[in-house]
C-alpha positions in Angstrom: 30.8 -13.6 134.0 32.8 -11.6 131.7 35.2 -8.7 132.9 35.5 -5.5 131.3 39.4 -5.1 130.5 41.7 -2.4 132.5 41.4 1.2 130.6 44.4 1.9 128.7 46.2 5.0 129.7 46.3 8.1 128.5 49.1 8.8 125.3 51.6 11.7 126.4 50.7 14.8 123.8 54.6 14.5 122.4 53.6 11.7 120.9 50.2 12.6 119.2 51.5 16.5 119.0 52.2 16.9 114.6 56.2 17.0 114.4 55.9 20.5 113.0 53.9 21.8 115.9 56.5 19.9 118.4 59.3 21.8 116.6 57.8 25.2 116.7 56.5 25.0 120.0 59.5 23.5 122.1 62.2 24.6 120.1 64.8 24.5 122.7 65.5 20.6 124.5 63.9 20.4 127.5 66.8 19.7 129.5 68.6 22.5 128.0 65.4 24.5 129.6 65.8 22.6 132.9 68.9 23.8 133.0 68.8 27.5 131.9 66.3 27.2 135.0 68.5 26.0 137.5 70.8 28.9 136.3 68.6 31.2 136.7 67.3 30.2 140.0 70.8 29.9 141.2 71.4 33.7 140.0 68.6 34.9 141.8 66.8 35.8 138.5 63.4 35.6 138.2 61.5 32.7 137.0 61.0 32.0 133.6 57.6 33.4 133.0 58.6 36.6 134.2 61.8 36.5 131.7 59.6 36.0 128.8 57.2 38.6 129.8 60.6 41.2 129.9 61.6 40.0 126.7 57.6 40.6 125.2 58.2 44.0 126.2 61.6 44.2 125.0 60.6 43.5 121.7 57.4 45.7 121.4 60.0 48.1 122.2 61.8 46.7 119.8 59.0 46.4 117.2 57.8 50.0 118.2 61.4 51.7 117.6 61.8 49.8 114.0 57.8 50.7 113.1 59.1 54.9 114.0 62.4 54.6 112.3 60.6 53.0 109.2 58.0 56.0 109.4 60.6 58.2 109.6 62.6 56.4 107.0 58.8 56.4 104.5 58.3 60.5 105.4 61.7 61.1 104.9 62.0 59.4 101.3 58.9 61.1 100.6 60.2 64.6 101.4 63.5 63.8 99.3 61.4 62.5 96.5 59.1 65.6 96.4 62.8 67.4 96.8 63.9 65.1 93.6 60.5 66.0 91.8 61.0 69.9 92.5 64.5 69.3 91.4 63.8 67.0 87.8 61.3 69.6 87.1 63.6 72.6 87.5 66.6 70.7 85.6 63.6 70.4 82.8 62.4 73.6 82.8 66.3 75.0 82.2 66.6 72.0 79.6 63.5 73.5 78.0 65.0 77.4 78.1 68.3 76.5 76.9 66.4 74.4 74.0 65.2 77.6 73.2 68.0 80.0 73.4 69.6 77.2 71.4 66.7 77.2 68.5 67.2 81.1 68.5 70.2 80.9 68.2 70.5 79.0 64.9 67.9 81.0 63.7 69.7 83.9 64.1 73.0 81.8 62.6 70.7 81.1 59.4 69.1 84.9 59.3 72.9 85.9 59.3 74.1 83.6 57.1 71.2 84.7 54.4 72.3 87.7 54.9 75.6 87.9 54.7 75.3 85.7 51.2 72.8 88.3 50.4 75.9 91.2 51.1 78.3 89.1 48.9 75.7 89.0 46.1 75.7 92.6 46.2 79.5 93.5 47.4 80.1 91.1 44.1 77.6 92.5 42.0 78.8 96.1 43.1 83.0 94.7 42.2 81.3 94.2 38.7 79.8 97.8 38.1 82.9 99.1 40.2 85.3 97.0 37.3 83.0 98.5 34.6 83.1 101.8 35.6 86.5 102.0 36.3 87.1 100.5 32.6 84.9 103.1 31.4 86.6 105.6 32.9 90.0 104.8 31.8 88.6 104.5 28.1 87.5 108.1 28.7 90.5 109.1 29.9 92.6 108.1 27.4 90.2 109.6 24.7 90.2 113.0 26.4 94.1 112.8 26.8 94.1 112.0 30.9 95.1 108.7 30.5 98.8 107.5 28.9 97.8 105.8 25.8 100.4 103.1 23.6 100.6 102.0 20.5 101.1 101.8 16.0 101.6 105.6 14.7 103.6 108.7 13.6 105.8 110.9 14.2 105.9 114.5 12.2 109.2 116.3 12.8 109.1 120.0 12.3 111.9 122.7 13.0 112.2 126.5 12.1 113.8 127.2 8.5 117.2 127.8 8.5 118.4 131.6 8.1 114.6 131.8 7.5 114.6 134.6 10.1 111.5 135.3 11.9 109.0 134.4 9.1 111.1 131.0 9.1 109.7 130.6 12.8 107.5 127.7 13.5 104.5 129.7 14.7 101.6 128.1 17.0 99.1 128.6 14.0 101.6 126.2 11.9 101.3 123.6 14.9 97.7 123.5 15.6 97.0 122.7 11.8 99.5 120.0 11.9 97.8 118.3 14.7 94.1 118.9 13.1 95.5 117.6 9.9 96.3 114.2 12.2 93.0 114.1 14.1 91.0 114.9 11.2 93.3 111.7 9.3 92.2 109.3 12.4 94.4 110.0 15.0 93.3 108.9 18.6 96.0 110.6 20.8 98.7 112.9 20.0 101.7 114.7 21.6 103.8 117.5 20.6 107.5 117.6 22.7 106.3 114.4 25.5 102.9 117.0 26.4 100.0 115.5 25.5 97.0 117.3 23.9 93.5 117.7 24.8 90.9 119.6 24.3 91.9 122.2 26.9 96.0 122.5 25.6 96.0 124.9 22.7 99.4 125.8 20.9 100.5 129.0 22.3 103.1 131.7 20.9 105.3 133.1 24.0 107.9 135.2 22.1 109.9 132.7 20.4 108.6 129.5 21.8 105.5 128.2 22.0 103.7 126.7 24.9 101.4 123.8 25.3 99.5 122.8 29.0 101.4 125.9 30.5 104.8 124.2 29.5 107.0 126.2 27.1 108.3 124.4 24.1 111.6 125.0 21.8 112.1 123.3 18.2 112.2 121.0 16.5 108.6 120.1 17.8 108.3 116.4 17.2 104.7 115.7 17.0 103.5 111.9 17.2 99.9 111.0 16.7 98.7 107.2 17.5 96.6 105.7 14.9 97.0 103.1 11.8 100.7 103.9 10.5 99.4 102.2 7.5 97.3 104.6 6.2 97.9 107.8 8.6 100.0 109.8 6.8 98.3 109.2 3.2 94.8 110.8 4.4 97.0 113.4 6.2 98.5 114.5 3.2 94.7 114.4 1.3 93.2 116.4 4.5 93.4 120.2 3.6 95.2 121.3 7.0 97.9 118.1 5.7 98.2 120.1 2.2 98.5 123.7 4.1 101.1 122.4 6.1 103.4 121.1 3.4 102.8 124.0 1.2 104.1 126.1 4.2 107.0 123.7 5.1 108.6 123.6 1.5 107.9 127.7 0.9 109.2 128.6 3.8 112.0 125.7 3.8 111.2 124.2 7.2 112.6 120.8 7.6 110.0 118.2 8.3 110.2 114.5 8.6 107.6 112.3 9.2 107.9 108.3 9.8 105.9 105.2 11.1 106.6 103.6 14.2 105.5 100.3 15.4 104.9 101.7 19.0 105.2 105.2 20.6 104.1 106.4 24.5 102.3 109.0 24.5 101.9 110.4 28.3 98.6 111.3 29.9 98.0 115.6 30.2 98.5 117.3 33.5 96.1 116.7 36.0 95.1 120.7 36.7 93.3 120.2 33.3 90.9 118.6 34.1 89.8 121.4 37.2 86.7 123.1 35.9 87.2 126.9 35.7 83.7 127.9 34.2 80.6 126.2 32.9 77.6 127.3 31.1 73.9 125.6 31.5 72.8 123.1 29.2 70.2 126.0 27.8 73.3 128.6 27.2 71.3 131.2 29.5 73.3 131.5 32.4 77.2 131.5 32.8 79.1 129.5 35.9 81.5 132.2 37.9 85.3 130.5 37.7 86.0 128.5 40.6 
């Protein structure tokens, strides 16, 4: 008769138990815990179970503290990153007005710029007419005898005869057709004694002088004319006041010279000329009191 063999024992669990499971499970040596125990026991702590139940609670205390400080950590970054949104969108807003107080600006820089080349267009335009007018009226001036004229012409000496007594006087009549003779031979400007005349100085007989622009004058009057010294004096003496004159000169035996100079000065007339004491309408109808 055949007997069953004896049943093998049991194999301890730390041997079948996976090494990973053994390692997470019983971490610590088991004599370490034996004697962490013994400690304990001899401290008069309480066991070991009732240890790791203080340290469960310990750490969902722990876990419960971390979980509010992270939810007040989450609602706090949100606040500050609603603050940050209010904050970017402010900063862009102002970054959008100054854009366009900028843009303004250089429009306004380019309206003013058009129009201050616009000004000096017309402040040059207006320099021209201002040049031509000016020009004008300095041409004017000189051909009504306002202006001080220079240049090629004559000069007519005349002074009263010699022991001619009064008839041997040069008279005012005796002046006024020497200087027609010269305008009408193509004088542009003449003088008698440095006082220039226009059309508002008329020789005048004061006794034994003669006056000219209110200034009294003595002989010998020395008379120059501007003009073309080439030919001046040759249409003077064809021009009929040029033949009255010398007939009149050599009667009466005035001495008279007459000579070409390269360049004379003949001054401008006085000023208080040129105030208007009466005028008269275009039609002739009605006269302008004096002023």
């Amino acid at each position: 008769m055949r007997t069953d063999p004896a049943p093998r024992p049991p194999v301890p669990s730390s041997v079948t138990m996976p090494l990973l499971t053994r390692i997470t499970q019983q971490s610590l040596d088991e004599d370490y815990l034996h004697v962490a125990d013994r400690r304990r026991t001899a401290s008069g702590d309480r066991p070991a179970g009732g240890g790791r139940r203080r340290l469960t609670a310990v750490t969902v205390v722990a876990v419960v503290a971390f979980g509010l400080l992270v939810a007040i950590a989450a609602v706090q970054t949100s606040r500050n990153a609603t603050v940050r949104e209010e904050s970017r969108s402010v900063l862009i807003s102002r970054i959008d007005d100054q854009q366009r107080v900028v843009s303004q600006q250089h429009q306004q820089i380019a309206d003013l710029s058009d129009q201050n080349t616009a000004e000096e267009s017309a402040f040059a335009d207006m320099g021209r007419q201002l040049s031509q007018a000016t020009r004008r009226e300095q041409a004017l001036a000189q051909t009504a005898g306002f202006g001080p004229v220079a240049g090629p012409g004559v000069q007519i000496s005349v002074d009263d005869a010699p022991n001619g007594g009064r008839s041997g006087l040069v008279q005012d009549d005796d002046l006024a057709g020497l200087i027609n003779g010269l305008w009408a031979s193509g004088a542009t400007a003449v003088s008698v004694n440095g006082q220039r005349v226009t059309a508002r100085s008329a020789p005048r007989n004061s006794g034994t002088v003669i006056r000219i622009n209110g200034v009294s004058l003595s002989a010998p009057y020395v008379v120059s004319a501007l003009g073309d010294n080439r030919t001046l004096l040759a249409k003077f003496a064809e021009t009929g006041s040029g033949r009255s004159f010398q007939l009149l000169t050599s009667t009466l035996g005035m001495p008279v010279t007459m000579d070409n100079v390269d360049h004379l000065q003949i001054p401008a007339g006085p000023v208080g000329l040129m105030d208007l004491r009466s005028a008269r309408s275009a039609t002739g109808q009605k006269p302008q009191e004096d002023h």
